[in-house]
C-alpha positions in Angstrom: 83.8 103.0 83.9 80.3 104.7 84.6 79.6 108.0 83.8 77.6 108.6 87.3 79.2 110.9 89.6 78.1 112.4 92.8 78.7 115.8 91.3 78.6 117.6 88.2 82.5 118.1 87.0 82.3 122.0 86.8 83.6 123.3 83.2 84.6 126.9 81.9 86.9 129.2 80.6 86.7 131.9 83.0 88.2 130.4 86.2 87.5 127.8 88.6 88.4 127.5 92.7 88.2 124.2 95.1 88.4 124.0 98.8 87.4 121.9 101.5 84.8 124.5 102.8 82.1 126.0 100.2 82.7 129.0 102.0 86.1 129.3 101.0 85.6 128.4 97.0 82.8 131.1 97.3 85.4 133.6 98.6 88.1 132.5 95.5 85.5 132.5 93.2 84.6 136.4 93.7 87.4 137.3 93.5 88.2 135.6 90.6 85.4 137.9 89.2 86.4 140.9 90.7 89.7 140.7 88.5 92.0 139.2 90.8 94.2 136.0 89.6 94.3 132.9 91.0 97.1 133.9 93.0 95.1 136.6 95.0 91.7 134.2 95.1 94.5 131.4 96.6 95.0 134.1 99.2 91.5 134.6 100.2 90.7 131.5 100.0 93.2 130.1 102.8 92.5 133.4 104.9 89.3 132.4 105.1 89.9 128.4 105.7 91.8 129.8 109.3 88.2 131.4 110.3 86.0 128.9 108.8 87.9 125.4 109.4 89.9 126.4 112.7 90.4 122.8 114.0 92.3 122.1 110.5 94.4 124.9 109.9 95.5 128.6 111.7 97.4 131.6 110.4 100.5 130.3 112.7 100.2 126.8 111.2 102.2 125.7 107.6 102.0 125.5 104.3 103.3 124.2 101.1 102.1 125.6 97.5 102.9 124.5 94.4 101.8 126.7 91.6 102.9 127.7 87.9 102.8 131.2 86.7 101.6 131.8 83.2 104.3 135.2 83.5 107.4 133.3 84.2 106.5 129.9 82.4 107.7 128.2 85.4 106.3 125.5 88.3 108.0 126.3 91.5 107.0 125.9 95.1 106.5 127.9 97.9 107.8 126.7 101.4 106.3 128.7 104.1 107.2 125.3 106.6 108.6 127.1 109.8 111.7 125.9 111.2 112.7 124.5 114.7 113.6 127.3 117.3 117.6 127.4 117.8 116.6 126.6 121.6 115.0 123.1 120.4 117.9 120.7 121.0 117.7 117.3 121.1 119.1 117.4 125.0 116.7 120.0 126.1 113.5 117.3 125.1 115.3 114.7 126.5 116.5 116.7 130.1 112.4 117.0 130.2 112.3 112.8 130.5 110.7 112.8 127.0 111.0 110.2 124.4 109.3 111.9 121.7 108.3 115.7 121.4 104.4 115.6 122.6 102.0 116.2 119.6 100.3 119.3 121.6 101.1 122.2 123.3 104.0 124.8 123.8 107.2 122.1 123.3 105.9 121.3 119.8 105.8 124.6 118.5 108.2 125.7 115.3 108.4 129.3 113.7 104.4 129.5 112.4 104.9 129.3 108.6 101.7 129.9 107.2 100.8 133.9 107.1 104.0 135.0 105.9 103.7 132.6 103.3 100.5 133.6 102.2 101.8 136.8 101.8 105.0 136.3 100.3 102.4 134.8 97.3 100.1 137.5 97.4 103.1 140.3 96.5 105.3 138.7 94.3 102.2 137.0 92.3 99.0 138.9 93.4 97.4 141.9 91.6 94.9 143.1 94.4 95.4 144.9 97.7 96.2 143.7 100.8 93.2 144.9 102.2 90.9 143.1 99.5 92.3 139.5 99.9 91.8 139.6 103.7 88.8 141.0 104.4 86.7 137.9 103.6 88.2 136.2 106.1 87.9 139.5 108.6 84.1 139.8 107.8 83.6 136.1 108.4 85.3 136.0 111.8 83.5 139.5 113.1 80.1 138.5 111.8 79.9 134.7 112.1 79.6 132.1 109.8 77.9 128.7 110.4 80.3 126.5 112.6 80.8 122.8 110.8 79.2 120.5 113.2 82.8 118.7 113.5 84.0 122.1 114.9 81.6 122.8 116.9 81.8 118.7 118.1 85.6 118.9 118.7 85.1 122.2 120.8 82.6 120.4 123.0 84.8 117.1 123.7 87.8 119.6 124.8 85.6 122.4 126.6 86.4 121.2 129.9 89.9 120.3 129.3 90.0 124.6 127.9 88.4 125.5 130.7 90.8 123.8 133.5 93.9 124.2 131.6 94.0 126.6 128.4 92.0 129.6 129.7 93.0 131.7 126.6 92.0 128.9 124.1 88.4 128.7 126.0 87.5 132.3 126.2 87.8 132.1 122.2 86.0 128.8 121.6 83.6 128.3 124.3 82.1 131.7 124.2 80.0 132.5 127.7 81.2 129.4 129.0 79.5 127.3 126.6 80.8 125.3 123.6 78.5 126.5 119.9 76.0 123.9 118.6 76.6 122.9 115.4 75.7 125.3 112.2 74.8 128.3 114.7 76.8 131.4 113.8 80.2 131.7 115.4 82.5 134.3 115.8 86.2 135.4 116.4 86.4 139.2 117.1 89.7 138.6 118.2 90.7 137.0 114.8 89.3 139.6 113.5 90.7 142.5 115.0 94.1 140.7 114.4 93.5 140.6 110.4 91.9 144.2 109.9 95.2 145.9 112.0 97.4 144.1 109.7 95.2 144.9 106.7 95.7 148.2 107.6 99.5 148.0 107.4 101.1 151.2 105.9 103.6 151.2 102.4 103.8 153.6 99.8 103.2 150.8 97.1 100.9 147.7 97.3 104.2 145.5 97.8 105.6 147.9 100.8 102.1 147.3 102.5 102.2 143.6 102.3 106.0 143.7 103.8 104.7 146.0 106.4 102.1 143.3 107.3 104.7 140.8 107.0 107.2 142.8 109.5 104.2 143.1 111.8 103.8 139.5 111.9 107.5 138.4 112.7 108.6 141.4 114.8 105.6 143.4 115.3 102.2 143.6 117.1 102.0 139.8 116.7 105.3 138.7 117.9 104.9 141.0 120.8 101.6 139.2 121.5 103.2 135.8 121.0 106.2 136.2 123.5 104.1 138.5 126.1 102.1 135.4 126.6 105.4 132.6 126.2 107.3 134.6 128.6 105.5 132.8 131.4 103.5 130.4 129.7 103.5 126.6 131.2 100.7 124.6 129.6 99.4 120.7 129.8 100.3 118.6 126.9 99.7 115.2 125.6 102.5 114.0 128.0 100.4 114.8 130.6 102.8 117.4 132.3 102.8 121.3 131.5 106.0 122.8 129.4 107.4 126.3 128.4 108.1 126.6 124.2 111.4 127.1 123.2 110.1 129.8 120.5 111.7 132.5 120.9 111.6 136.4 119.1 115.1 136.4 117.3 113.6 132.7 115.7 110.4 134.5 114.5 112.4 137.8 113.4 115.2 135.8 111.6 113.1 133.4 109.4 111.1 133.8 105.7 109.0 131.8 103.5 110.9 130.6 100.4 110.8 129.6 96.7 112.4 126.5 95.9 112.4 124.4 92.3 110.1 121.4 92.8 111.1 117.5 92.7 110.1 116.3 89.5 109.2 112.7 87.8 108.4 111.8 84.6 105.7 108.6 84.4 103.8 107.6 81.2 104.5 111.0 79.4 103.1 113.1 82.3 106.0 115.5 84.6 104.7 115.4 87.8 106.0 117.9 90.1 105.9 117.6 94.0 107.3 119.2 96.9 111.0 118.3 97.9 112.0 115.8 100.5 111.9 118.4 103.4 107.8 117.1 103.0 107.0 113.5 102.2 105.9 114.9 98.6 108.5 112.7 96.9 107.3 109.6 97.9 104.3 109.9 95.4 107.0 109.7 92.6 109.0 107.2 94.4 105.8 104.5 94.0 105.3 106.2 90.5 108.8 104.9 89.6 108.2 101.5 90.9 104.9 101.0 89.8 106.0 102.3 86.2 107.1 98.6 85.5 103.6 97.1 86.3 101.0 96.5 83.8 98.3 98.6 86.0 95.9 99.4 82.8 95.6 95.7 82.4 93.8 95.5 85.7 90.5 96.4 87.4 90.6 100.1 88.8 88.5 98.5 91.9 89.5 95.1 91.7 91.5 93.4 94.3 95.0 93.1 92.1 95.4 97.1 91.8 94.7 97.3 95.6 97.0 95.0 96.4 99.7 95.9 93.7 99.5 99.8 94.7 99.5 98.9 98.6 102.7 96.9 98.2 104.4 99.7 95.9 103.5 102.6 98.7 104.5 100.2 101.7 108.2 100.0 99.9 108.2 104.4 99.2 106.7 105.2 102.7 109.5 102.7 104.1 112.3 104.9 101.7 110.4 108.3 103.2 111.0 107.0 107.1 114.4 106.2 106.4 115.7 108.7 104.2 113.8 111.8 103.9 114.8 115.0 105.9 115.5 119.0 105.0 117.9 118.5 102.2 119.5 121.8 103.7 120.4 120.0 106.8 120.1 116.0 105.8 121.5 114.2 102.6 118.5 112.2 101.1 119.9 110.5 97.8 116.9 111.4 95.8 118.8 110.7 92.6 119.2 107.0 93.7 115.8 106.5 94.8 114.3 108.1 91.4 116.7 106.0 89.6 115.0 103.0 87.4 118.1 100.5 88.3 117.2 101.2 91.9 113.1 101.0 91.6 113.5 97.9 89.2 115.3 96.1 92.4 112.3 97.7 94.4 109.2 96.3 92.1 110.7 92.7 92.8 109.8 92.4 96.1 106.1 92.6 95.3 105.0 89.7 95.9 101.7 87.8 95.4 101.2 87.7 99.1 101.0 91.0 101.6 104.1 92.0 103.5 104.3 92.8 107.2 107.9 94.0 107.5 109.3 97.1 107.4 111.8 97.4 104.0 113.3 99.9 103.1 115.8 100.1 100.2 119.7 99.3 100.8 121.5 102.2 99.2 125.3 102.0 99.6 126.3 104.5 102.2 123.2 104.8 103.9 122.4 101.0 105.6 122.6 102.8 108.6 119.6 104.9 108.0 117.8 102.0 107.0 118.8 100.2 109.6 117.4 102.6 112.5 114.3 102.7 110.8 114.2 99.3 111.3 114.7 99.3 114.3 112.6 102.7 115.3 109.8 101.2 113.6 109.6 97.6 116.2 110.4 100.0 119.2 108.3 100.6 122.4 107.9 104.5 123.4 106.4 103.9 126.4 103.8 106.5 125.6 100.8 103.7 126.0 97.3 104.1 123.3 97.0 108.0 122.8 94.9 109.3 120.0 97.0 111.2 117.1 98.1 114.0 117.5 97.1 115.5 113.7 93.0 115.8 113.1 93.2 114.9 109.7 92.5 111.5 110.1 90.6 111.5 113.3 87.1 111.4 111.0 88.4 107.4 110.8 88.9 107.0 114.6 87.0 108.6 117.6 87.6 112.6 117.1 86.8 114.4 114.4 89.0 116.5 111.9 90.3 117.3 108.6 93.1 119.3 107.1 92.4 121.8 104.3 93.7 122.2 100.7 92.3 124.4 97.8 92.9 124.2 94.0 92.6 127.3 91.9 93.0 128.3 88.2 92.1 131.7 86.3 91.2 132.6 82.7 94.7 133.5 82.2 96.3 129.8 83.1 98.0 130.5 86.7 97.4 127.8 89.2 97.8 126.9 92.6 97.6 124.1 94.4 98.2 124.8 98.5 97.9 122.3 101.6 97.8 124.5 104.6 97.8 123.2 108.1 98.7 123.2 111.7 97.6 125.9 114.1 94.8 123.5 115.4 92.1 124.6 118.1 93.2 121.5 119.6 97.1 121.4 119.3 97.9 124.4 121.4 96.4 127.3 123.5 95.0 130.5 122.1 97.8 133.7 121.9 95.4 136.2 124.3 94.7 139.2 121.8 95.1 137.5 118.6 92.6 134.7 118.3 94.8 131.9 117.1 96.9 129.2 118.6 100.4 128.2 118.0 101.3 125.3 115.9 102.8 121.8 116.8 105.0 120.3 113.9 108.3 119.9 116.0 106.6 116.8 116.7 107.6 114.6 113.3 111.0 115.2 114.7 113.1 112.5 116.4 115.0 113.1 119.6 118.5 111.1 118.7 121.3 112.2 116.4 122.1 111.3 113.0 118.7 110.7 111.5 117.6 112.7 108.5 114.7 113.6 110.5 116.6 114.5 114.0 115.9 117.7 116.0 118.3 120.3 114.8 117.7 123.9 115.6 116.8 125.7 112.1 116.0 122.4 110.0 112.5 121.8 108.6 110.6 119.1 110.1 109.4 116.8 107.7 106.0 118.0 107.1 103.1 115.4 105.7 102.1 118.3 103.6 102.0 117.7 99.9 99.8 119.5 96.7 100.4 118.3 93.4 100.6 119.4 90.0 101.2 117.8 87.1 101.5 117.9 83.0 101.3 116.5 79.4 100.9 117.7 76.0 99.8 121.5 77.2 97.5 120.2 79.9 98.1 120.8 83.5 96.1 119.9 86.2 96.5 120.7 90.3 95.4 118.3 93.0 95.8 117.6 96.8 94.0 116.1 99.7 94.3 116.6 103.5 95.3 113.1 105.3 98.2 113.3 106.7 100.7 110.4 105.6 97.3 109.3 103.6 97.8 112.4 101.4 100.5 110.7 98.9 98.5 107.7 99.4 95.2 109.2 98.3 96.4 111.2 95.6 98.5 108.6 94.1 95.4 106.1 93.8 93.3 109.0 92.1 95.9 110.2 89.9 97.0 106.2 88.4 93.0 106.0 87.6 93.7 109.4 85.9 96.2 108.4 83.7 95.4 104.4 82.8 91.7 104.6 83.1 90.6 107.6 82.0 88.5 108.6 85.1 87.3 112.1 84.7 88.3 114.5 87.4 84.8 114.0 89.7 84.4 110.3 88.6 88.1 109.6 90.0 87.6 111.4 93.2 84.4 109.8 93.3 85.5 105.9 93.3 86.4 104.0 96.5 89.8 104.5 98.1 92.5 102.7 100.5 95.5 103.2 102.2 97.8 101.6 104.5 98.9 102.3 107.8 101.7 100.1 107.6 104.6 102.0 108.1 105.4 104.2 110.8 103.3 107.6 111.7 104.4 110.8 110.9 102.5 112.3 114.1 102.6 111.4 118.1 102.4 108.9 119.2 104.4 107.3 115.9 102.3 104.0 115.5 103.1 101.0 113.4 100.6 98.5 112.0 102.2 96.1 109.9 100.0 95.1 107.5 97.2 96.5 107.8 95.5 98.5 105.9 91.9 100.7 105.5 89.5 100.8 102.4 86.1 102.0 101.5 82.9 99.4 101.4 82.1 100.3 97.6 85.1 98.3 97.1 82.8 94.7 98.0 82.6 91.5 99.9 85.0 89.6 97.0 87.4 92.4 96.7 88.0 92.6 100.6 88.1 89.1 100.9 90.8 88.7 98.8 92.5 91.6 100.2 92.5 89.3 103.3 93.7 85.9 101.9 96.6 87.8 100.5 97.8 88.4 104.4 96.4 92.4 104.5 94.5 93.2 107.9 92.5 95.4 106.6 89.6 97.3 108.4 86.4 98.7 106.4 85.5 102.4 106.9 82.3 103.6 106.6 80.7 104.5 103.5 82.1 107.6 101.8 84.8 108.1 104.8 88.5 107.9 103.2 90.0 110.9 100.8 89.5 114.9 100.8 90.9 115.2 97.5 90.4 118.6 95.4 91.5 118.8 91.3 91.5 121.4 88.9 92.5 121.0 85.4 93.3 123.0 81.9 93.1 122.0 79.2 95.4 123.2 75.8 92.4 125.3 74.6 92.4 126.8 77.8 89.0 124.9 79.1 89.0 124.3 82.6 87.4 121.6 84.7 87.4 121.3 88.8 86.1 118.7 91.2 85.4 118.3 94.8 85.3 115.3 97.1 81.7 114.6 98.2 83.3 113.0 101.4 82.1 114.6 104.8 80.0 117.0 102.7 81.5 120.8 103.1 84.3 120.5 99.8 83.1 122.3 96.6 84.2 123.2 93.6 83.1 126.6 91.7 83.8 127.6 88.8 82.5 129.2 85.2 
């Protein structure tokens, strides 16, 4: 492989932070030297992806971290995924004449996830004050900072929708009446104002003030704020009609971020730990375990056979995460069986030589019925005609533009984290008046019929895209992610297998040309299906895509440098530490020293 890469792979000893906004590295990275661990800089870091990346992620969004603690020993995850209101009932969607939950507005709201999670990290892992963490993000939302061309873009293409029917949501974004030009300074007092009272939060201890901010947030200033405005809220959706949430106070009051243990695989001597199946993060380990069989060091990293080999392995997972994934507290998905080698030796054989356009997934004993409804979810019609998705972080590939966020960090003394926030989109529901941010809209990955393991059930987890990484061998351990909705998996996968049987260096892997499929059915509104086809990168070539296509893929050529966000960080057993950034899109960076 060549040595070139777009950008140096930063080395050190002292610490290192990646994001997808320079902004927010820079943030992680001071405090990193101020003394802080990567626990606190992960903090900061996300506070300040809300102000600076607001189309990709909002303090009432979600978030999944997966982190290890150089205290305990231990990798464990952090869910701070918000649950579905107890009012959100599959009959109450359906009474509305809805098919499926619309990807924007009030009806697709669950319990925002994100800030309590944040800070249920920042006091039981976190050295530094309350006050120290946020006010990054509080001096960046008073005072401005230089508004991404895509945000500012995105603002202008929904400024007259705001303006006729989110009010709230334009006074924030189009300031005077007017949406910001790109890379002017923007600001959100109101975000602001928000942060600094609940950086002011009284305790006796450090802890008490981060559960005073906490108790703010779920029963407080901000709930009060929330529910003064849902009370008689009726807002315009992607349906085209206005609905009322079902959010309500006792939902917000009742419910906590949590630590769980992660789902774990082991592949070519290297534990790789994801998320559990409440979040597609086991479907990474699922095409591990059939791909495990497959020669893949024997074949060209870029060449048309790994493409096609990897495509074919994720089309059989993703067709496994459809049909069987779901909150393991309310669903039963037989993880055991679908990690098992008997059952991903019977998968690996239906890889063929040519490219397949049905839907498969696996035939477990007991559960042919889930499989079945996939099946038949997958072919159906919902009547909802050609609407845009309703998740940004693909919409760089389409006609709108977007991203999620995700951030990597590592300090001197060997914690990492590895986060995916999201949700809370400018452009997924309107602005709470006082506070500055919007609701989010992740009730929509839920299905309105019974029996699935993704069905609406008050209190459940929706099955979030949402998916960091971390992995280890022989005392190294290294922490990845990517935004991408169901491309996520798909993206890291690719970079991590060119990792392990190529020895591609962090920047040089995130660096090469990337793919994924669209295959299988869409985690977000309006739930598409493509069979078949799939999307890759030019620096792949003529040859390579032309064999792509005689092997039966549809595949569609991005533009150059279009497809992956991904962010690593790495340490090594003599504690060195490496990071990387995607060059893609142009605002990711890595820091480090």
């Amino acid at each position: 492989m060549s040595d070139f890469t777009t950008r140096p792979e930063i080395r050190g000893t002292f610490g290192v932070a990646t994001s997808t906004h320079w902004i927010a590295s820079a943030v992680g990275m001071s405090i990193l030297e101020r003394g802080g661990n990567a626990f606190d800089a992960a903090v900061a870091t996300a506070l300040t992806l809300q102000v600076v990346e607001p189309h990709l992620n909002g303090p009432a969004g979600d978030m999944p971290a997966i982190f290890y603690s150089a205290k305990t020993g231990k990798v464990e995850v952090l869910c701070a995924q918000g649950v579905a209101p107890e009012a959100a009932t599959v009959e109450h969607y359906k009474d509305q004449g809805l098919s499926l939950i619309p990807g924007s507005g009030l009806l697709a709201t669950v319990v925002p996830g994100a800030f309590d999670g944040w800070m249920l990290m920042l006091r039981d892992h976190g050295t530094m004050g309350l006050r120290d963490v946020m006010q990054p993000a509080i001096d960046y939302a008073r005072d401005g900072h230089p508004i991404l061309p895509r945000v500012a873009h995105t603002i202008a293409g929904l400024a007259e929708f705001f303006a006729a029917e989110w009010p709230t949501s334009a006074a924030v974004w189009t300031p005077g009446g007017r949406a910001p030009a790109p890379n002017t300074l923007f600001r959100n007092p109101e975000l602001a104002d928000t942060y600094d009272r609940l950086a002011d939060s009284a305790g006796d201890s450090r802890e008490a003030q981060i559960d005073a901010a906490r108790a703010a947030w779920r029963e407080g200033f901000v709930a009060d704020a929330i529910f003064d405005y849902l009370r008689d809220a009726r807002v315009m959706d992607v349906s085209d009609a206005k609905h009322s949430a079902v959010l309500a106070p006792s939902d917000m009051a009742d419910w906590r971020a949590t630590y769980e243990a992660p789902q774990s695989y082991d592949y070519h001597g290297w534990t790789v730990h994801k998320t559990q199946a409440w979040s597609q993060g086991p479907v990474m380990l699922q095409a591990l375990a059939i791909l495990k069989g497959i020669d893949l060091g024997a074949m060209d990293p870029n060449g048309a056979e790994f493409v096609h080999t990897v495509i074919e392995a994720m089309k059989l997972a993703y067709a496994d995460r459809e049909a069987f994934y779901g909150d393991p507290d309310f669903s039963d998905t037989p993880m055991d069986v679908l990690l098992s080698d008997a059952y991903n030796d019977d998968r690996r054989k239906l890889i063929g030589k040519e490219a397949s356009h049905e839907q498969r997934p696996g035939r477990i004993p007991g559960y042919e019925a889930l499989a079945d409804a996939y099946v038949e979810r997958a072919g159906r019609d919902f009547g909802v005609g050609a609407v845009a998705a309703q998740e940004p972080t693909m919409s760089h590939l389409t006609e709108k533009r977007g991203d999620t966020v995700h951030l990597d960090v590592i300090d001197r003394w060997g914690n990492m984290v590895s986060a995916t926030p999201s949700g809370g989109w400018l452009q997924s529901s309107p602005v709470i008046p006082g506070l500055g941010f919007p609701l989010n809209s992740r009730a929509q990955m839920y299905w309105l019929e019974h029996g699935l393991t993704t069905s609406l059930v008050p209190k459940s987890r929706p099955r979030t895209t949402l998916t960091p990484s971390l992995a280890e061998k022989d005392g190294v351990q290294v922490v990845f992610g990517t935004p991408g909705g169901d491309q996520q998996d798909q993206w890291q996968l690719i970079w991590f297998l060119r990792f392990v049987h190529f020895g591609l260096g962090l920047q040089e892997g995130i660096d090469a040309p990337l793919f994924h499929s669209m295959h299988f059915q869409g985690s977000f509104f309006p739930r598409e299906v493509k069979p078949g086809e799939m999307m890759l990168e030019p620096a792949f070539g003529d040859d390579v895509i032309a064999d792509l296509r005689a092997r039966g893929h549809i595949v569609t050529v991005a533009e150059p440098w279009t497809v992956g966000r991904l962010t690593a960080a790495l340490r090594e057993k003599d504690g060195m530490l490496r990071a990387a950034a995607t060059p893609r899109l142009m605002q990711a960076y890595a820091i480090g020293r």
